[in-house]
N, C-alpha and C positions, 0 to 999 in steps of 0.2 A: 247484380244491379249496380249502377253506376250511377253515384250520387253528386249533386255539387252544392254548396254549400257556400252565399254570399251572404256575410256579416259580416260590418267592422268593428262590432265587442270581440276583445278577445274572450272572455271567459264565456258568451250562450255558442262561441264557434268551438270551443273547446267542448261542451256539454253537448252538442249535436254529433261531433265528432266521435266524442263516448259512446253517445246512443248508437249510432249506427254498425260503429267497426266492424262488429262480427256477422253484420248483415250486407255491405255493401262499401262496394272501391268510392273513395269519399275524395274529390279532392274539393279546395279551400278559396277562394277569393275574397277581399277585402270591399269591392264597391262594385254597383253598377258595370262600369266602365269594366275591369278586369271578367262579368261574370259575360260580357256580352263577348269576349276574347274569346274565354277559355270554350262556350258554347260556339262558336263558331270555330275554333283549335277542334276540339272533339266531331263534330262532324266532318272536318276537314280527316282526320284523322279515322275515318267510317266506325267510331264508338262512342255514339251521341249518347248524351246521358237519360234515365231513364227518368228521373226526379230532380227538382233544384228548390231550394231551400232559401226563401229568396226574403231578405230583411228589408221593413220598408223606408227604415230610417237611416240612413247611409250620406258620407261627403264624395264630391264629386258627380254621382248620378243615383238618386235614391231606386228604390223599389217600383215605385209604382211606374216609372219611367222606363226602367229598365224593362219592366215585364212587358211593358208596351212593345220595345224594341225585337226582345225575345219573340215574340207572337209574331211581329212584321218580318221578321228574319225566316222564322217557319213559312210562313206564306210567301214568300219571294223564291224560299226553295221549294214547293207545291208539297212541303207536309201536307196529308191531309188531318183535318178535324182529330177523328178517332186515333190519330198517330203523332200528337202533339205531346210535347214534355209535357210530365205533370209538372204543375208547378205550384206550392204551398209559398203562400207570404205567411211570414213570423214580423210579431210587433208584439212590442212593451207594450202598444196603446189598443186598448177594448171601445175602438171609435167604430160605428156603423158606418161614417162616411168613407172611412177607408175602408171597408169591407167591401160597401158594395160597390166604389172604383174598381177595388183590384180584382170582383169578378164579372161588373158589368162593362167597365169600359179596356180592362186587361186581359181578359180569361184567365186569371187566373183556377188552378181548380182547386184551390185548400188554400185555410187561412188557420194558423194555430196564435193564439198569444200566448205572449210568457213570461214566467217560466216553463218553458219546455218540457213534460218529463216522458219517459219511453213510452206507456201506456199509452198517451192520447196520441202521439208520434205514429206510434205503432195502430192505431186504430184507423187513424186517416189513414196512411199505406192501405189498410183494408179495403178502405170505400174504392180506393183505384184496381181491388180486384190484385194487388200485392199481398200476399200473405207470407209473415217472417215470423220464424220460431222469435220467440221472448224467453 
């Protein structure tokens, strides 16, 4: 599994980072801006990622922005629907209004607040039909 992981805390990129190692190639980006690169480097590179880990409070181009972007970049290369990156927003903040932007007006398809820890991490991956040893 191929994961990417935009946050600029260092320490919940480090904690995500933990979580995953032994289940999945992680690489890191600091904003918006670097995660819409590195997503477009990996498909260029024919090893699109399979999950993005996507922060919504970010400088330069936050989350909810970005994810917009993400999705529009899918559809301009005829992703279809069912073959879209999953893509989980993580936030400090337990606000409904950002939830349901980042799944009505973003698709986003997961939303975790945090702190982060492997269990509920690990559970969402489930819902997408992901299953990783813990």
């Amino acid at each position: 599994m191929r994961a990417l992981i935009v946050e600029d805390d260092f320490g919940s990129r480090r904690l995500l980072q933990a979580i995953l190692k032994d289940v999945a190639n992680v690489d890191v980006v600091i904003d918006g801006v670097e995660a819409i690169e590195a997503f477009q480097m990996a498909w260029k590179d024919n090893q699109p990622y399979n999950i993005i880990f996507l922060d919504i409070m970010m400088p330069n181009m936050d989350g909810q922005t970005a994810l917009r972007k993400l999705r529009e970049l899918e559809r301009q290369m005829g992703v279809n629907h069912k073959d879209e990156v999953h893509i989980i927003m993580t936030t400090a903040l337990d606000d409904p209004k950002n939830v349901i932007e980042a799944f009505n007006k973003g698709g986003a398809t997961g939303y975790i607040v945090k702190p982060i820890d492997r269990e509920t991490l690990f559970n969402q991956l489930k819902k997408f039909g992901i299953n990783l040893q813990s």
